[in-house]
PyMOL Python script that loads the backbone (N, CA, C, O; Angstrom):
from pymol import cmd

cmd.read_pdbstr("""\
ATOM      1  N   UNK A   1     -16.368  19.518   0.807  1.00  0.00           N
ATOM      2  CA  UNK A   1     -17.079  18.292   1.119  1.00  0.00           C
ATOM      3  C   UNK A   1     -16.069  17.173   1.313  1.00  0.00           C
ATOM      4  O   UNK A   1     -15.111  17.050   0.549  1.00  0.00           O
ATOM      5  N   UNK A   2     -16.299  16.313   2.397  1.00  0.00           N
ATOM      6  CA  UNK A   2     -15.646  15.333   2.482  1.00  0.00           C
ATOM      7  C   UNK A   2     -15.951  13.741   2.557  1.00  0.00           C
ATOM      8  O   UNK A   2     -16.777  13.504   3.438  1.00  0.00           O
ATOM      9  N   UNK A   3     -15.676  13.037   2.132  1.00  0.00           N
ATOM     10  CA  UNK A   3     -16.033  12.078   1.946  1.00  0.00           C
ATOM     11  C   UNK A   3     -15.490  10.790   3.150  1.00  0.00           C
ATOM     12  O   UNK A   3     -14.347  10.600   3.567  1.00  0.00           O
ATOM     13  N   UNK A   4     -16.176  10.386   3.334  1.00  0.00           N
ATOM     14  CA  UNK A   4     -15.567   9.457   5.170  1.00  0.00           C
ATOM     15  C   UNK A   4     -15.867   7.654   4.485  1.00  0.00           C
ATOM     16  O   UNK A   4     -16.815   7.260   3.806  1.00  0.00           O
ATOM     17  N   UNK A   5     -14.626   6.860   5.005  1.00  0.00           N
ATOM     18  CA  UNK A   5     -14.371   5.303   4.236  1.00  0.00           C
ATOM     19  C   UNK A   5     -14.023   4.848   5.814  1.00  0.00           C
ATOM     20  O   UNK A   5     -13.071   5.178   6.522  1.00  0.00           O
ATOM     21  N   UNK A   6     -15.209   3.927   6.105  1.00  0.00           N
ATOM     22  CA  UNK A   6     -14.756   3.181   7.518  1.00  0.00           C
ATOM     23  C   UNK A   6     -13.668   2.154   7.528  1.00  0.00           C
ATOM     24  O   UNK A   6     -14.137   1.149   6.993  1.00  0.00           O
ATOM     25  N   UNK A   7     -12.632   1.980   7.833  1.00  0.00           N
ATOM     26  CA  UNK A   7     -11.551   1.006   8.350  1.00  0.00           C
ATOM     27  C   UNK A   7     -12.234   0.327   9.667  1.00  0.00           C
ATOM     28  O   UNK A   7     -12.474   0.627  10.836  1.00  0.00           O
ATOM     29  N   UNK A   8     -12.446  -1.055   8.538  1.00  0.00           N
ATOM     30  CA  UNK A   8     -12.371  -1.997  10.107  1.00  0.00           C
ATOM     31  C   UNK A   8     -12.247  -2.109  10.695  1.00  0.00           C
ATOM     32  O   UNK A   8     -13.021  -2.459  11.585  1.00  0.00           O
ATOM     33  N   UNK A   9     -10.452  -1.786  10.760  1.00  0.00           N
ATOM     34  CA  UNK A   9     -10.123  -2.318  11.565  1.00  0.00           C
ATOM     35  C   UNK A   9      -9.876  -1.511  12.446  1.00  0.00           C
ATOM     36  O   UNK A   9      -9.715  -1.871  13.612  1.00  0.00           O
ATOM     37  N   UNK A  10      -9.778   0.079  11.951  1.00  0.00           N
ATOM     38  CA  UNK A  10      -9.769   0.960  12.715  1.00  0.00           C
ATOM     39  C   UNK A  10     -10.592   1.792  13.461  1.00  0.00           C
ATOM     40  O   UNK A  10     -11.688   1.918  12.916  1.00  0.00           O
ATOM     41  N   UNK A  11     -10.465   2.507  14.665  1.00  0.00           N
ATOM     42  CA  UNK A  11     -11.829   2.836  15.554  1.00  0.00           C
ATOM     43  C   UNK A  11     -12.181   3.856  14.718  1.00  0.00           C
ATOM     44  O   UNK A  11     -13.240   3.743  14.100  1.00  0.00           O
ATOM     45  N   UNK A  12     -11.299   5.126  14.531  1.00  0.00           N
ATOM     46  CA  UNK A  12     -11.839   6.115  13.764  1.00  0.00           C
ATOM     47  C   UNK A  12     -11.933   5.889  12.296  1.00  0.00           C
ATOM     48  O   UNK A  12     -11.257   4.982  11.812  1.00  0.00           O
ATOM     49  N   UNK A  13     -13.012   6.914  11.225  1.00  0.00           N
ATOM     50  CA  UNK A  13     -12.959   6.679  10.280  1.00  0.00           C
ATOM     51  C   UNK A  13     -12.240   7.954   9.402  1.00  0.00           C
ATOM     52  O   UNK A  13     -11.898   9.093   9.719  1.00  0.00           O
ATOM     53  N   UNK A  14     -12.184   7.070   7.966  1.00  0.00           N
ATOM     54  CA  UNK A  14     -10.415   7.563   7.471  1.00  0.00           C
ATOM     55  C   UNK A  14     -11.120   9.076   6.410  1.00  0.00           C
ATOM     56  O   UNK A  14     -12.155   8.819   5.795  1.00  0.00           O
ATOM     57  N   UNK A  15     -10.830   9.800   6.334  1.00  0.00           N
ATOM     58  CA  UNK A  15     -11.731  11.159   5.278  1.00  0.00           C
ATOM     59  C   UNK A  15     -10.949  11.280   4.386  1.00  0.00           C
ATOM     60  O   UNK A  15      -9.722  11.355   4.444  1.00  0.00           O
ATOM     61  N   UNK A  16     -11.615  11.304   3.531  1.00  0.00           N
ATOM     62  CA  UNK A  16     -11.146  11.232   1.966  1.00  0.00           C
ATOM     63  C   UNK A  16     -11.129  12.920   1.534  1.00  0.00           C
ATOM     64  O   UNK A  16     -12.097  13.469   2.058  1.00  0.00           O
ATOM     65  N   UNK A  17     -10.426  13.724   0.854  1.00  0.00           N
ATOM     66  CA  UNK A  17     -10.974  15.040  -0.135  1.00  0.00           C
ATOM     67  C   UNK A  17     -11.718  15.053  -0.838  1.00  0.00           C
ATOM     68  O   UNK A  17     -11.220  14.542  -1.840  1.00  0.00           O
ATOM     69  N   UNK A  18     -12.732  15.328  -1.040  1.00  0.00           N
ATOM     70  CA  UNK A  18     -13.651  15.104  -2.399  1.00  0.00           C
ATOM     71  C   UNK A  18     -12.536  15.328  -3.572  1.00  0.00           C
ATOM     72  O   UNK A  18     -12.924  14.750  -4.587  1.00  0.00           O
ATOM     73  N   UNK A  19     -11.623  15.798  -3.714  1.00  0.00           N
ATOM     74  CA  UNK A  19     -11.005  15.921  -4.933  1.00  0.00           C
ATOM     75  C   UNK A  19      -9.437  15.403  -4.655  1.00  0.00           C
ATOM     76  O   UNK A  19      -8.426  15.957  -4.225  1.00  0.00           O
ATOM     77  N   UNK A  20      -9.714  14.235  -5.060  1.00  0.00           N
ATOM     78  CA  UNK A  20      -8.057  13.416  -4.371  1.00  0.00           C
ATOM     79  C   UNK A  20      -6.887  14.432  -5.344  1.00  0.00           C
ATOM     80  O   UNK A  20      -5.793  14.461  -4.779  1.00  0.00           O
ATOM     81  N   UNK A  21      -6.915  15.176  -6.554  1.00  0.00           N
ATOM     82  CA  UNK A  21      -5.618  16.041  -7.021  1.00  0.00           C
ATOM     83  C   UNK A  21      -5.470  17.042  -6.530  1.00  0.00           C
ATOM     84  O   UNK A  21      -4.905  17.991  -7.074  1.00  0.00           O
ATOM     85  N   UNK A  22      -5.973  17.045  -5.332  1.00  0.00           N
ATOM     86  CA  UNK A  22      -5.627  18.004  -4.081  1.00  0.00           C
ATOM     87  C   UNK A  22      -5.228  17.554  -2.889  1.00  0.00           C
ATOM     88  O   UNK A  22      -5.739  17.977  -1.852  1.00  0.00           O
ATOM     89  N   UNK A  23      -4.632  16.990  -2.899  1.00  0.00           N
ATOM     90  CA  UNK A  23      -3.854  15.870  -1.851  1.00  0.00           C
ATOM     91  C   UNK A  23      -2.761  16.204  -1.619  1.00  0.00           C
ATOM     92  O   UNK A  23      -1.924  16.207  -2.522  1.00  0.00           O
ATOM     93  N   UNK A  24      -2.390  16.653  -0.100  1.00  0.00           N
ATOM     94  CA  UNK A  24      -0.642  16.880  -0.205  1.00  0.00           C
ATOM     95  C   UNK A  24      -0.167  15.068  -0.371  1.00  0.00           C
ATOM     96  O   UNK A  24      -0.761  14.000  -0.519  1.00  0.00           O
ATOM     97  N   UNK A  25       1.176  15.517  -0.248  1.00  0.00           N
ATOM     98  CA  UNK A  25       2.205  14.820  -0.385  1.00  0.00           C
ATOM     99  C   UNK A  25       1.865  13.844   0.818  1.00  0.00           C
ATOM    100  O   UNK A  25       1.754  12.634   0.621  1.00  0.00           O
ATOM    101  N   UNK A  26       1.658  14.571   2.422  1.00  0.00           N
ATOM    102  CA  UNK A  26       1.448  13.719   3.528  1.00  0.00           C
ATOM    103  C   UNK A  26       0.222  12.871   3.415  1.00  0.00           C
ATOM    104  O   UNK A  26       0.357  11.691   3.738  1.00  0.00           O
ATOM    105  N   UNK A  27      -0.898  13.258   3.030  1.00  0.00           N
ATOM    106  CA  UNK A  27      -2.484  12.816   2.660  1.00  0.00           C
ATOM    107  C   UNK A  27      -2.146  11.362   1.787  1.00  0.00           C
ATOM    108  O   UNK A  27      -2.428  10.244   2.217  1.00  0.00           O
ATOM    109  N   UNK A  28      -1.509  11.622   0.528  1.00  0.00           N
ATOM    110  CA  UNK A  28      -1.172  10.636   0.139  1.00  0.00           C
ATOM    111  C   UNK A  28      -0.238   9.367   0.373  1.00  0.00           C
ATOM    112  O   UNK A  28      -0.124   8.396  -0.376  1.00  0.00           O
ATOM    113  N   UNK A  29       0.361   9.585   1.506  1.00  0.00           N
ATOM    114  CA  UNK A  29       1.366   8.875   2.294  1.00  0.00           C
ATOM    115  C   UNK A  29       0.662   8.661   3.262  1.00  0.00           C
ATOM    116  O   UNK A  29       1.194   7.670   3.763  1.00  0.00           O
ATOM    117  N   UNK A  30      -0.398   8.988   4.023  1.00  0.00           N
ATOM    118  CA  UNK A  30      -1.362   8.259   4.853  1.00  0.00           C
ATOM    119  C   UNK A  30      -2.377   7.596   4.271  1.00  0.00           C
ATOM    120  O   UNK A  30      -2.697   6.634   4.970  1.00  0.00           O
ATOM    121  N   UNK A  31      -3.050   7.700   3.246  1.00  0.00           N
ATOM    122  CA  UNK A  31      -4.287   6.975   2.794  1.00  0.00           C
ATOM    123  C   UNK A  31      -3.827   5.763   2.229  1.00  0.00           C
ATOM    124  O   UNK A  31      -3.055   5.456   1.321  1.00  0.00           O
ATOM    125  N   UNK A  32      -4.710   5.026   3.242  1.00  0.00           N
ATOM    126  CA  UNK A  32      -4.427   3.655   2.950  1.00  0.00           C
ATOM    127  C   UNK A  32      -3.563   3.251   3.703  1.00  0.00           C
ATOM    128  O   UNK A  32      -3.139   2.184   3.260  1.00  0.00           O
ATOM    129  N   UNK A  33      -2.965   3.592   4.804  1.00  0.00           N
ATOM    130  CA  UNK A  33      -2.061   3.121   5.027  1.00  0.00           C
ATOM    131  C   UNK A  33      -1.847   1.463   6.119  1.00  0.00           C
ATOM    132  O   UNK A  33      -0.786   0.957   6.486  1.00  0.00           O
ATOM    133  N   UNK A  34      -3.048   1.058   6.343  1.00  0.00           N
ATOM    134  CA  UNK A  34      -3.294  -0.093   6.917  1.00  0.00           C
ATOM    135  C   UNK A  34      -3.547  -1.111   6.238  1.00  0.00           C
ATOM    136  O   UNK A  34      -3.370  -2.261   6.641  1.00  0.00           O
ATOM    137  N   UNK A  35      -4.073  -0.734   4.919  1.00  0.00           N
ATOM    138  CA  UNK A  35      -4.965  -1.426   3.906  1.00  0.00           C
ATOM    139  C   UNK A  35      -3.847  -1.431   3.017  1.00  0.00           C
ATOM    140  O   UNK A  35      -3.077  -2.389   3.068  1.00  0.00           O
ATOM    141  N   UNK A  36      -3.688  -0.697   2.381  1.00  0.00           N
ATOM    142  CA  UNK A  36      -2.646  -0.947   0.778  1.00  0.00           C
ATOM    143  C   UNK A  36      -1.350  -1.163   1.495  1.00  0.00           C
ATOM    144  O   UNK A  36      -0.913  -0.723   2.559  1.00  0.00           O
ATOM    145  N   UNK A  37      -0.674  -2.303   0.220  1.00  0.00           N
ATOM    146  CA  UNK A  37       0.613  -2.316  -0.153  1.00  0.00           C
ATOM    147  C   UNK A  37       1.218  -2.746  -1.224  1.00  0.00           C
ATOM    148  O   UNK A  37       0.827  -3.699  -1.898  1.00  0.00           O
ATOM    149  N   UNK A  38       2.221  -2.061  -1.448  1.00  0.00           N
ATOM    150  CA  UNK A  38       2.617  -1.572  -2.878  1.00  0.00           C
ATOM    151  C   UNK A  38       3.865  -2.491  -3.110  1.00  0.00           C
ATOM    152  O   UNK A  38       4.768  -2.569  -2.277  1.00  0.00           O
ATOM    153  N   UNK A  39       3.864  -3.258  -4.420  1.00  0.00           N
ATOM    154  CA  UNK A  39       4.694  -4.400  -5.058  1.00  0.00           C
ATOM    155  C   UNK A  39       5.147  -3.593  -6.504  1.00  0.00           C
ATOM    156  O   UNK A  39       4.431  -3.125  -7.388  1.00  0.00           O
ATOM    157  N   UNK A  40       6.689  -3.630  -6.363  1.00  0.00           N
ATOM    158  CA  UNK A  40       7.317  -3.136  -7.334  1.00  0.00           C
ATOM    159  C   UNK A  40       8.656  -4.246  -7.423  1.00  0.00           C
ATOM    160  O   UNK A  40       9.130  -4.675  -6.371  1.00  0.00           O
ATOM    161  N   UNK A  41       9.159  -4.624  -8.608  1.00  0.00           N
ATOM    162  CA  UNK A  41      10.459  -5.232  -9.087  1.00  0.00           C
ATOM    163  C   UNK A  41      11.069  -3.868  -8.570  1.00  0.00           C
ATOM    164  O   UNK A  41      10.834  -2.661  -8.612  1.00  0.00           O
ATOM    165  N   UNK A  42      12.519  -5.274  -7.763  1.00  0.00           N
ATOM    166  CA  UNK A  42      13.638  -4.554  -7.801  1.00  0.00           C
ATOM    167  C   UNK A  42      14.775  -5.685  -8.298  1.00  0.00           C
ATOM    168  O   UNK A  42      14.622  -6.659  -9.035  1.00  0.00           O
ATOM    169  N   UNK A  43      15.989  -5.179  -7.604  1.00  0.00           N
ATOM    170  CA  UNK A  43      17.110  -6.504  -7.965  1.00  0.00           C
ATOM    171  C   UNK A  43      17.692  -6.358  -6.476  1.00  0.00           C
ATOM    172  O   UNK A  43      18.166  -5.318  -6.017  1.00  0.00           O
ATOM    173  N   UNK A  44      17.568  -7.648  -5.765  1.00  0.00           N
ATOM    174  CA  UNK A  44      18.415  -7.538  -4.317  1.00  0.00           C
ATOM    175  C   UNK A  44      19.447  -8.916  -4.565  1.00  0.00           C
ATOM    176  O   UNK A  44      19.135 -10.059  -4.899  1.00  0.00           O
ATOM    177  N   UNK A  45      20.705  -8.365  -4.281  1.00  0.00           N
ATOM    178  CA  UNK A  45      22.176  -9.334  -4.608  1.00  0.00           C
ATOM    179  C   UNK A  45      21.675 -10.008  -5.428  1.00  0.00           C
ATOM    180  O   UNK A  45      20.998 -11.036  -5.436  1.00  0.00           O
ATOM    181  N   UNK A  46      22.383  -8.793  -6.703  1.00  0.00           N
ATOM    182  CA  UNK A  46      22.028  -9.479  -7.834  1.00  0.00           C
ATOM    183  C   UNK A  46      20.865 -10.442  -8.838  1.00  0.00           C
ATOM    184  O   UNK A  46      21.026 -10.999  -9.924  1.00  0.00           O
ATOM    185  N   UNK A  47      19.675 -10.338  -7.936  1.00  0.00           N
ATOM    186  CA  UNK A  47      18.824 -11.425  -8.548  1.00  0.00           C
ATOM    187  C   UNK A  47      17.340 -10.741  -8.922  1.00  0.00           C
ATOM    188  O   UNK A  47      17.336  -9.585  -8.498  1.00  0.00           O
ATOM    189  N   UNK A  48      16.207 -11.052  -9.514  1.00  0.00           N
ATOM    190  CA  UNK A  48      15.199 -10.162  -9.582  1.00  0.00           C
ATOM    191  C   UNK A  48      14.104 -10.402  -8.676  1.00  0.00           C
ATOM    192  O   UNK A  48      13.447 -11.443  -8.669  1.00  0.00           O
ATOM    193  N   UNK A  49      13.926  -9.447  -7.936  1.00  0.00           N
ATOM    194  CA  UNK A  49      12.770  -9.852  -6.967  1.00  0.00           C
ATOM    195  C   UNK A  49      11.429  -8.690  -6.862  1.00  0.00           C
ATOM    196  O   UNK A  49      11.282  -7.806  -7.706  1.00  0.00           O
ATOM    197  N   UNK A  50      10.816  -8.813  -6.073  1.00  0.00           N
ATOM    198  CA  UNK A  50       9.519  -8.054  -5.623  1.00  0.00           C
ATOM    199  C   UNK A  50       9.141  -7.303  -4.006  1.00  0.00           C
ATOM    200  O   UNK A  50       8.560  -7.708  -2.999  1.00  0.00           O
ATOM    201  N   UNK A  51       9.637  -6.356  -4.297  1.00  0.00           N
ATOM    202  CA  UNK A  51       9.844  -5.274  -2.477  1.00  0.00           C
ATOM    203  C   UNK A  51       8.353  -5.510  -3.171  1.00  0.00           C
ATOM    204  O   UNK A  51       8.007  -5.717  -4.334  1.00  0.00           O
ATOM    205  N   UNK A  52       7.345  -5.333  -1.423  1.00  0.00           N
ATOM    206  CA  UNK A  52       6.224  -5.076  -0.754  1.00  0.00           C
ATOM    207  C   UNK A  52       6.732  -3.905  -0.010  1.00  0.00           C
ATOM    208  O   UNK A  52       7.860  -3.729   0.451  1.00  0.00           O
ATOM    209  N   UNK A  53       5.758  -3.183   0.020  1.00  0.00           N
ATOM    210  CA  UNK A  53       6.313  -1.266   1.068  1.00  0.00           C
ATOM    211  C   UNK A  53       5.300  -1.027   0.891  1.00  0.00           C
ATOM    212  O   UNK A  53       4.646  -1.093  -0.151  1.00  0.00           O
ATOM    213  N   UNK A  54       4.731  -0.376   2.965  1.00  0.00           N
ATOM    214  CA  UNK A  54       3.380   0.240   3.067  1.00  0.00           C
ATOM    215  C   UNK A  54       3.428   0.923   2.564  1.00  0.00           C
ATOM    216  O   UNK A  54       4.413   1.307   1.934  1.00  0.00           O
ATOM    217  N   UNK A  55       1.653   1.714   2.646  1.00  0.00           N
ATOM    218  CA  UNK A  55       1.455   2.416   1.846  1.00  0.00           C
ATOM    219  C   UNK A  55       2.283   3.732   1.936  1.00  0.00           C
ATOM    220  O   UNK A  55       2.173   4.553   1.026  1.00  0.00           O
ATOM    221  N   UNK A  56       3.344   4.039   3.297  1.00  0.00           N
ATOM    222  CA  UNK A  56       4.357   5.665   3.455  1.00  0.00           C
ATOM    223  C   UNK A  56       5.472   5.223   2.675  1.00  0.00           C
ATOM    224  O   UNK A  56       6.355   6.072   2.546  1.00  0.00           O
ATOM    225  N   UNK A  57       5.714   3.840   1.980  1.00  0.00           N
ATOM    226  CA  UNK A  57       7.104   3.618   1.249  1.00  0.00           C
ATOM    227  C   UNK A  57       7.611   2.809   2.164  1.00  0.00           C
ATOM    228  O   UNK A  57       8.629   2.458   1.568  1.00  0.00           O
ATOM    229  N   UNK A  58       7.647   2.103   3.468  1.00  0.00           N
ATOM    230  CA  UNK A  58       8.514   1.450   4.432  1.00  0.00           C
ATOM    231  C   UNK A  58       8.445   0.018   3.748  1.00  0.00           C
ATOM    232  O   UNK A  58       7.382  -0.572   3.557  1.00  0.00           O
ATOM    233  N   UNK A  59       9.727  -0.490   3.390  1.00  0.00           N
ATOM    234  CA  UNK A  59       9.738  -1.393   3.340  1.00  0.00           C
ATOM    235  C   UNK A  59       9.221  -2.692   4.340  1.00  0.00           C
ATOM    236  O   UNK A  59       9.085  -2.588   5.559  1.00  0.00           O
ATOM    237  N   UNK A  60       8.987  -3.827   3.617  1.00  0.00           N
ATOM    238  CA  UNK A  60       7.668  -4.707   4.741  1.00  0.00           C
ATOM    239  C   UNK A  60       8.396  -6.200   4.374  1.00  0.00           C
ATOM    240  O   UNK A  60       8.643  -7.042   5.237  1.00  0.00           O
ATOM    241  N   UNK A  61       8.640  -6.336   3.182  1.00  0.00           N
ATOM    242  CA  UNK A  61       9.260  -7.707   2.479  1.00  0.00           C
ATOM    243  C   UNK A  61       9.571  -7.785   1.492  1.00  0.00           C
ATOM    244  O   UNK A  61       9.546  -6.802   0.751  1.00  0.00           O
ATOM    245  N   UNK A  62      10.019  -9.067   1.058  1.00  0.00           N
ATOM    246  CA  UNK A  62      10.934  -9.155  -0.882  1.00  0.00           C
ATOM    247  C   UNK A  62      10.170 -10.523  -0.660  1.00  0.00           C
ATOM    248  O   UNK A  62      10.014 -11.220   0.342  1.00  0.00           O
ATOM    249  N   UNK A  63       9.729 -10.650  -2.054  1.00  0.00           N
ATOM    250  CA  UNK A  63       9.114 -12.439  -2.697  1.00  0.00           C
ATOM    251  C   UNK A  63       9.766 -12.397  -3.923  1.00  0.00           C
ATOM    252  O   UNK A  63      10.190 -11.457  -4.596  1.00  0.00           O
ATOM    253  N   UNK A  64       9.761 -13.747  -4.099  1.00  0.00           N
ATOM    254  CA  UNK A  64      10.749 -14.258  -5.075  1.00  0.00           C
ATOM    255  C   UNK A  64       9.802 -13.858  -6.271  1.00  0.00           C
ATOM    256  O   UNK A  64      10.411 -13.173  -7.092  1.00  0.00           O
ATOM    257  N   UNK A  65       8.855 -14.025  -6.508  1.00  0.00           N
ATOM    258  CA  UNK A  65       7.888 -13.585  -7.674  1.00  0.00           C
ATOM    259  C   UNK A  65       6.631 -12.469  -7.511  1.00  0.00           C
ATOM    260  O   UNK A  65       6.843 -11.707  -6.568  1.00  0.00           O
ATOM    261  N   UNK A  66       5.680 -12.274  -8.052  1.00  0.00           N
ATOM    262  CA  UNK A  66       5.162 -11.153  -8.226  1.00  0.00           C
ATOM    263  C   UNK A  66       3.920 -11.995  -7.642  1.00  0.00           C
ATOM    264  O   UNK A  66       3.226 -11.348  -6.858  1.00  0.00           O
ATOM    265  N   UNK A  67       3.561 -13.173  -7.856  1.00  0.00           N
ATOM    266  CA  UNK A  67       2.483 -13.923  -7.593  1.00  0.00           C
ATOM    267  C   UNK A  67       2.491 -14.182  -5.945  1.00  0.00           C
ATOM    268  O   UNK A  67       1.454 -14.508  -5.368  1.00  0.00           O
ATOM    269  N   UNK A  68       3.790 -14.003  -5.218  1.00  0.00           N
ATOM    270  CA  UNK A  68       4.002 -14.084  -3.825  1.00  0.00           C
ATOM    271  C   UNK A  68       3.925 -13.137  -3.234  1.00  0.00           C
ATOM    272  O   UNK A  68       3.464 -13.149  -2.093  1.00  0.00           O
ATOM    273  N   UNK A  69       4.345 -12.041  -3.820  1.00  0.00           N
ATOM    274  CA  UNK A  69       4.036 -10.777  -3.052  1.00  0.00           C
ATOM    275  C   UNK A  69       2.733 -10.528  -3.029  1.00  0.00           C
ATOM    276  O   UNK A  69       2.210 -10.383  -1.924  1.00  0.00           O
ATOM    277  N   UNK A  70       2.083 -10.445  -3.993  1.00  0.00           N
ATOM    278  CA  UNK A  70       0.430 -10.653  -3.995  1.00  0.00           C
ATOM    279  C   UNK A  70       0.354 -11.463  -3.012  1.00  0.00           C
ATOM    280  O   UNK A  70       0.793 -10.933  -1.992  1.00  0.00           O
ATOM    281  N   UNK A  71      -0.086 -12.743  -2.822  1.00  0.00           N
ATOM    282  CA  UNK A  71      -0.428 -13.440  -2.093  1.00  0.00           C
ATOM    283  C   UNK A  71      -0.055 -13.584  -1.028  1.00  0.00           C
ATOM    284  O   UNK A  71      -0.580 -14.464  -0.346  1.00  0.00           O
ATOM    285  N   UNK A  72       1.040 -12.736  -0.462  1.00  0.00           N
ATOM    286  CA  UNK A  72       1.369 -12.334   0.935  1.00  0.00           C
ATOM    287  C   UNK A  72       0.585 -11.034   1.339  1.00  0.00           C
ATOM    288  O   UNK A  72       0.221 -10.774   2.486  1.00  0.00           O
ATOM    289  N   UNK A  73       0.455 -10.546   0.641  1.00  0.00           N
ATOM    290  CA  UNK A  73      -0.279  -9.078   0.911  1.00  0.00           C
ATOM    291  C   UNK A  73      -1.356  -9.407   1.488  1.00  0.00           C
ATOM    292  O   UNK A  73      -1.622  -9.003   2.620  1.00  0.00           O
ATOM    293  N   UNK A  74      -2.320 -10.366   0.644  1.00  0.00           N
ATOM    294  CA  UNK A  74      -3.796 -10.865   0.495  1.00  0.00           C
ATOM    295  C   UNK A  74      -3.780 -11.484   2.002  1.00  0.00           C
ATOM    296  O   UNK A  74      -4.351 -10.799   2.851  1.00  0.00           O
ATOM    297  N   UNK A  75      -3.236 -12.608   2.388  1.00  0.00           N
ATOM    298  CA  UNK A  75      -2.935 -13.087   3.125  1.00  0.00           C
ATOM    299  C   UNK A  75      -2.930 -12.336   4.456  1.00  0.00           C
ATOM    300  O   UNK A  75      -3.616 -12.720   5.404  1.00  0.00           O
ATOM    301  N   UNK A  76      -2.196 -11.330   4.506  1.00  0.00           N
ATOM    302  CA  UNK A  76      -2.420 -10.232   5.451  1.00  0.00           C
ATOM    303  C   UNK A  76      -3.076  -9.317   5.782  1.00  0.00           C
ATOM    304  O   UNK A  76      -2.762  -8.419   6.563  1.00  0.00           O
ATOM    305  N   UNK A  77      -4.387  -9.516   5.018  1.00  0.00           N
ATOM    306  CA  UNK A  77      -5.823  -8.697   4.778  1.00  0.00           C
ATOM    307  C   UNK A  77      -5.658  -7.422   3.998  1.00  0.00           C
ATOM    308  O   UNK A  77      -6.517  -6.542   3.952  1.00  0.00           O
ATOM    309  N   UNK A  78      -4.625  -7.389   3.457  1.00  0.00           N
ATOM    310  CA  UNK A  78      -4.175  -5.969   2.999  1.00  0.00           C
ATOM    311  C   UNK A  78      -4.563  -5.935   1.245  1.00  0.00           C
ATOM    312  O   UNK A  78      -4.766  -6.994   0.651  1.00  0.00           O
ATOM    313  N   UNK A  79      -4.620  -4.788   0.640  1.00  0.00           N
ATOM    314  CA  UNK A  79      -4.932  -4.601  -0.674  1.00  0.00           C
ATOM    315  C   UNK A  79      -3.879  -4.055  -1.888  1.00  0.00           C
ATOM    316  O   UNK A  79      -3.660  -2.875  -2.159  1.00  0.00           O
ATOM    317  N   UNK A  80      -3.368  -5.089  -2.453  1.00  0.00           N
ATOM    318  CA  UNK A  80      -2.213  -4.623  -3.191  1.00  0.00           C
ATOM    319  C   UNK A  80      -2.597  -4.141  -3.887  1.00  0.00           C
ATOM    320  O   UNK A  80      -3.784  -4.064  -4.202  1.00  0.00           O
ATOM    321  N   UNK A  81      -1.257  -3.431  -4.568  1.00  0.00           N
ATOM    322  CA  UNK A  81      -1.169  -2.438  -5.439  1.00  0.00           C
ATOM    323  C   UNK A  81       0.268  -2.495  -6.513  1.00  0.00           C
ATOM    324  O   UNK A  81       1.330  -2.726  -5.935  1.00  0.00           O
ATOM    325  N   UNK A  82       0.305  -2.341  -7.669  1.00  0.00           N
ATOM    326  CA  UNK A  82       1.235  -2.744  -8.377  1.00  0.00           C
ATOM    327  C   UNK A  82       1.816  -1.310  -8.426  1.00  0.00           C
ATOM    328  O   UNK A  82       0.989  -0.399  -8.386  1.00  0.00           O
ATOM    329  N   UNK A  83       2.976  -1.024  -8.498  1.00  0.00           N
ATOM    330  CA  UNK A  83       3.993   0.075  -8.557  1.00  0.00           C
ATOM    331  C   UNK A  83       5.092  -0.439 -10.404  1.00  0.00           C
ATOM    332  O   UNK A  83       5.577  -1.391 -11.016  1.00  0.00           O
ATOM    333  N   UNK A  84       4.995   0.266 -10.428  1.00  0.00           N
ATOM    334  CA  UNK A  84       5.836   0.086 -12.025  1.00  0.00           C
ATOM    335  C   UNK A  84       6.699   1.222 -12.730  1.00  0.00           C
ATOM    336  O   UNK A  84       7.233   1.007 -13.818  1.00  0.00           O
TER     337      UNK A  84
END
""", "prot")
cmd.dss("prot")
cmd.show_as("cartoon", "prot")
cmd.util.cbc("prot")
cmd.orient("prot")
């Protein structure tokens, strides 16, 4: 059984597994991938910041705080996600 989640923004719609711990590796590197993005601390020259990376891992941007990366995400209709 599969489960179907319309993207707006997209023409086709996106199918879910009924049982997401059966997900390859690729499944999970596509879902979401218009919609989510993922905010994790890093350190770039030396200082502490916040990578944004779609949902395949591609880096997208760095904000100086955690409250900016959020709010850049949001901003971009997209649905963050905290990485830790």
């Amino acid at each position: 059984m599969t489960k179907t989640l319309r993207n707006e923004e997209a023409a086709s719609p996106q199918a879910l597994p009924s049982d997401l711990r059966r997900m390859t590796h690729e499944d999970l590197k596509e879902f979401g991938m218009s919609r989510v993005a993922y905010v994790k601390p890093v350190v770039y020259e030396g200082e502490a910041a916040f990578a944004i990376h779609a949902a395949d891992g591609t880096p997208m941007a760095l904000a100086e705080d955690r409250s900016s990366a959020f709010e850049a995400i949001v901003d971009h209709e997209m649905i963050p996600a905290w990485v830790h």
